[in-house]
N, C-alpha and C positions, 0 to 999 in steps of 0.2 A: 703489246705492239700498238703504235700509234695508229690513228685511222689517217686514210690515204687521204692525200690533197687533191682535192678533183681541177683541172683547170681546163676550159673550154677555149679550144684555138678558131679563130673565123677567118676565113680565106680564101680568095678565091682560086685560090694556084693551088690543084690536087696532092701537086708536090711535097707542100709545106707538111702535110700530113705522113707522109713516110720519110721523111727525114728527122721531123722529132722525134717520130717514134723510134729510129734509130738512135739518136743520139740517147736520146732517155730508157734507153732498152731496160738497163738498170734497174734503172728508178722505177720503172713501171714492174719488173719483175719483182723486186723486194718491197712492191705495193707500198713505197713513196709517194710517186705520184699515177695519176692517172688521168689521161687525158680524152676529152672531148674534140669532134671536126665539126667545122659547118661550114659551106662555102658561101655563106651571104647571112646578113642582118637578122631577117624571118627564119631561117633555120635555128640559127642563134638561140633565137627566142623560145622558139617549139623547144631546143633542148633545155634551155635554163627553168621553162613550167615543168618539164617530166623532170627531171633532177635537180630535187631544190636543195641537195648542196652543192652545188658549184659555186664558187665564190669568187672565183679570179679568172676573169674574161679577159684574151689577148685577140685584138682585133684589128685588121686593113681597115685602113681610112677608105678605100678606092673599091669598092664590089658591085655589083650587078643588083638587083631587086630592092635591097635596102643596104647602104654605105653605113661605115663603120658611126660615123656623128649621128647617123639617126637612132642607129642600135645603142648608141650612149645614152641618146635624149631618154628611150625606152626603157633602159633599164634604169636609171634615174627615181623612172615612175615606181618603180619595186619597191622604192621605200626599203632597200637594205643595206643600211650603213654598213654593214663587214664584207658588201660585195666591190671588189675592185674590178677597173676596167683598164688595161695598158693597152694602150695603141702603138701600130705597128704602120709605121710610114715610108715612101723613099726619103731617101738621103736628104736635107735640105727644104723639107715639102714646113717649115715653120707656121705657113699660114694656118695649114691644117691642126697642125700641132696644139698651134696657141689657140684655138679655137675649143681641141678638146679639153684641152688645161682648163680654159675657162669654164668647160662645163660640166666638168667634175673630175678626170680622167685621172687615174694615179699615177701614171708615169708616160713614158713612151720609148719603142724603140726604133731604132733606125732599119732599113729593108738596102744591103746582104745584113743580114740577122749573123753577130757579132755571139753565138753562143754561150763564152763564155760571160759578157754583160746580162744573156737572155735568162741565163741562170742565177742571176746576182738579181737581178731583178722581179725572178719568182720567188727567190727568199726573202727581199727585201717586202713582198707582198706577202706572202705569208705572214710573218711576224705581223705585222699591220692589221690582217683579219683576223689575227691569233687574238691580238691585243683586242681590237674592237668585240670578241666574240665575248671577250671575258668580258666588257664592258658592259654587253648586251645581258648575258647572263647576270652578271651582280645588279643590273636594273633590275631586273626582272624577281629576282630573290630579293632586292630591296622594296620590291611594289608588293610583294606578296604579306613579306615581313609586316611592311606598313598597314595593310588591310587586317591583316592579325592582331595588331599591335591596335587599330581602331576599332576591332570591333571589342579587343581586351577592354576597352577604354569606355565603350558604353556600358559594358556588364558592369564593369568597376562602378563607374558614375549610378548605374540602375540599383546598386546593392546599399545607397545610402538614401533618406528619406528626404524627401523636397518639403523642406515647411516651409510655410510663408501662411501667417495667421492660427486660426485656433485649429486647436490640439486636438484631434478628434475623439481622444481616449479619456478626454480632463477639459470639459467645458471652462477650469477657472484658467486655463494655459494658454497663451498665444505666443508662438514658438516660430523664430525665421531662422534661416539657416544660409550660406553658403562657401563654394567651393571653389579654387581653381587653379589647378594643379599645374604646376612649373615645366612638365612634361605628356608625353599621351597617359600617362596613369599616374597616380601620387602614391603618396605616403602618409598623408591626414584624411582621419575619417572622426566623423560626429554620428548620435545618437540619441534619436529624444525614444521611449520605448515603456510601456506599461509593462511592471510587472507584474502589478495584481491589480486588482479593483481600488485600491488607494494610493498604490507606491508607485511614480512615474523616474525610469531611470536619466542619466544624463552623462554622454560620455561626448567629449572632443580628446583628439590623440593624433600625435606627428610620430610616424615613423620615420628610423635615421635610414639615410640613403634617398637616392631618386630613382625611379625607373624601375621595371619589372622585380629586383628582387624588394625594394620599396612594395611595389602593389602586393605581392605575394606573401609578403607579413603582415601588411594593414589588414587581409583578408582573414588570415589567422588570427591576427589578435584582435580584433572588431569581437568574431566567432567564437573565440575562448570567452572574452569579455559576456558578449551575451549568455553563453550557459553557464556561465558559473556565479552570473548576477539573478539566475533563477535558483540556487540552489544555497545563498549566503546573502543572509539580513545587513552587514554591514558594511559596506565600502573597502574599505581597510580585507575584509578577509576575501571578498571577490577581487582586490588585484593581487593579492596574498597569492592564491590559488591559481592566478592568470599565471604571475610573476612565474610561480616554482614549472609551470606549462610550457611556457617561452621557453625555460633555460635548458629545456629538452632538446639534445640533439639540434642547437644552433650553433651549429659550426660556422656560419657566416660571423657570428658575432651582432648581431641587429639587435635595435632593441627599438624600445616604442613609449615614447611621455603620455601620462594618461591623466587626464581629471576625471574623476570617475564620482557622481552624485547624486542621491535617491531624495526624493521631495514625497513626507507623507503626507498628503492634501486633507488627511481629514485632522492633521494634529498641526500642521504648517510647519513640523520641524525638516530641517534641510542639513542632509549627513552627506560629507564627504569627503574624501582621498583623494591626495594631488599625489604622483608618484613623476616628479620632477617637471612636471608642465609648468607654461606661465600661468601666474594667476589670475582667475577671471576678474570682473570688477563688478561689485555690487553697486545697483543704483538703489538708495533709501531715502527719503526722506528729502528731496533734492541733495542730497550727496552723494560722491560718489567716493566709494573707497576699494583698494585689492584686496581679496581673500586673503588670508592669512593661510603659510602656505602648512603644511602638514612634514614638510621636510623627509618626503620618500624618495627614494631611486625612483629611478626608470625600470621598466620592466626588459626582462632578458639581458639584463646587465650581470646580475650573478644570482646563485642560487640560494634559497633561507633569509630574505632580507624582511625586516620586521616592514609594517604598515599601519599607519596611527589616522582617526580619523577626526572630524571636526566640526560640529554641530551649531547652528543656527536657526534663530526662529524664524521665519518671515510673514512678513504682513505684507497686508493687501497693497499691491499696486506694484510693489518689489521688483525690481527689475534687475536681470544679470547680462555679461557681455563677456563670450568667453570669445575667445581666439587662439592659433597655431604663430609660432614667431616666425611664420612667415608674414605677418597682421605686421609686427614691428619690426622688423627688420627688412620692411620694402624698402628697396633700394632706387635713388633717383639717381638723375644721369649725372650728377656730382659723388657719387659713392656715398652719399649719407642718409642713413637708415632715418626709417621714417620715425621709431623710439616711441616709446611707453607715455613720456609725457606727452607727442601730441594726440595719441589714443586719450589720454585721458583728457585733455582740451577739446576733443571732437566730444568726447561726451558730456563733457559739460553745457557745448555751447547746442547738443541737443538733448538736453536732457527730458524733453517733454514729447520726443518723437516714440509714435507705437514699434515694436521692435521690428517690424518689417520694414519700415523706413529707414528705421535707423542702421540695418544692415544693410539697405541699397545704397543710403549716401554714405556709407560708409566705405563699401567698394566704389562707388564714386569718386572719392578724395583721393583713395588709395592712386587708382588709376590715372588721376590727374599726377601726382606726385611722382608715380614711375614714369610717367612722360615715354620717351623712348628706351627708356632701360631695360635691360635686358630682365625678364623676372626668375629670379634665382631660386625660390623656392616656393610652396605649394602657401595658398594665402586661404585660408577659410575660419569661418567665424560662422556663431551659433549664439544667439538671444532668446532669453526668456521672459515672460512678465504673468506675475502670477496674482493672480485677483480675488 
């Protein structure tokens, strides 16, 4: 059963009260609708605080204590857009009319009250606060959603590490990092993380998709990633082990690009697995060149997929610059991706900046470059230099 439509009549003729009620005998029986009396303005009011659902006020212009336009001004004040107010005037009274129009009033009707118009006119308002209620409602669940959805989004942002400088686990590391995501939560997460007393891991990773079911695998697969990089020496077999974890029960189909990299700082050999990510770029020696890639999948792509890894020495001063293609493929307000070559031209022409520098003007350029563009996808980058 639908819930009854409350509507408050104001008036100063006693009359008008037993004659709706007759006419609506009905409608009040089969608790359609249900109506309110008040013969003046202040009455009015006293009923619409005790019963705050009423929504549709039918009121005389002409009453005693307080007239219909001041009872408009008043309720005005309520601040409730799904409350309507129809005025009820003599024949011809326009001045009154256009005066409530002006000031907010949803319709009006003419005084001998024409029945069946007065009934066309309480459906025609109904619909209206029906509509408005739903409006109010879907605000309301979208204000709530949004608070939810912000506070997802600092947890998310808190569960990844803020470097900017040295390493606190590896005095020879200074390690910058940053994030930002195309929506309230991403689908790229980075990782600098000690696994023992010598071996410091290295992960950046874009999850496919945007938005919650995006965060909700970057969370899992960050999570796999870290424990199974405690429990397996080489690259290759911690995404190995991620990989067959993913392809569990992902019915969505997701999957996630990973560079995945262990630095032994007491032998400076550097081991790692690309399982379909872009290639970081080594700075040596003033050159700069891309990893060489390792040619894996993606993880949670499918199940049993081999993982091959690829080992490098580095020397002191070494510098890496990994990135998510959201880095290259920022788009400007001509649709053209920002591209790999000018990544690798920004690095060159800094090639002597410490990496926290070079990842600020780095998202500097970026942001120059998207100008007004809309940003499509999650843009984050991670630098190291090792001494």
């Amino acid at each position: 059963m639908s819930e009854v439509f409350k509507i408050l009549c104001v008036d100063d003729e006693p009359d008008m009260e037993m004659l709706i009620r007759q006419k609506y005998r009905k409608e009040i029986r089969k608790g359609i609708y249900d109506f309110y009396f008040a013969l003046d303005g202040e009455k009015a009011l006293d009923l619409l605080n005790e019963y705050k659902d009423i929504y549709l006020v039918l009121s005389d212009i002409n009453m005693p204590v307080m007239d219909g336009l001041s009872l408009l001004n008043e309720i005005q004040k309520l601040e409730k857009p799904e409350m309507k107010v129809v005025m009820v005037s003599a024949y011809g009274d326009m001045q009154n009319i256009r005066t409530a129009m002006n000031r907010g009033a949803f319709d009006f009707i003419n005084k001998p009250i024409d029945f069946e118009d007065f009934t066309k006119t309480i459906e025609k308002a109904h619909l209206e606060i029906n509509r408005i209620q739903k409006q109010v409602q879907t605000a309301h669940v979208l204000e709530v959603v949004e608070d939810d959805l912000s506070a997802a989004a600092k947890i998310q942002d808190g569960l990844l590490p803020k470097l900017s400088g040295l390493f606190k686990a590896n005095e020879r590391l200074n390690v910058a990092s940053f994030i930002k995501p195309a929506r309230w939560g991403g689908g790229d997460f980075y990782d600098v993380f000690a696994i023992d007393d010598k071996r410091i891991g290295f992960i950046i990773a874009d999850v496919s998709g945007k938005g919650i079911p995006a965060a909700v695998f970057m969370y899992l697969s960050r999570t796999t990633l870290r424990i199974y990089s405690s429990l397996y020496e080489n690259p290759s077999d911690v995404l190995s082990a991620a990989n067959e974890y993913l392809n569990v029960d992902n019915d969505s189909s997701m999957f996630v690009t990973v560079f995945y990299a262990v630095l032994n700082t007491e032998t400076n050999e550097f081991m790692y697995s690309n399982a379909g990510h872009n290639p970081p770029y080594l700075i040596s020696n003033g050159e700069i060149s891309a990893m060489p890639i390792t040619k894996n999948m993606a993880l949670g792509v499918m199940p049993s997929l081999p993982y091959a890894d690829l080992t490098i020495s580095l020397k002191s001063g070494d510098k890496f610059f990994m990135f998510t293609d959201g880095v290259s493929e920022c788009m400007n307000e001509a649709n053209e991706e920002y591209g790999e070559e000018r990544i690798e031209q920004f690095l060159s022409d800094h090639i002597n900046e410490d990496v926290v520098t070079l990842v600020d003007k780095m998202n500097n350029v970026l942001s120059r470059y998207q100008g007004n563009a809309e940003q499509h996808d999650d843009i984050t980058m991670l630098s190291f230099q090792f001494d």
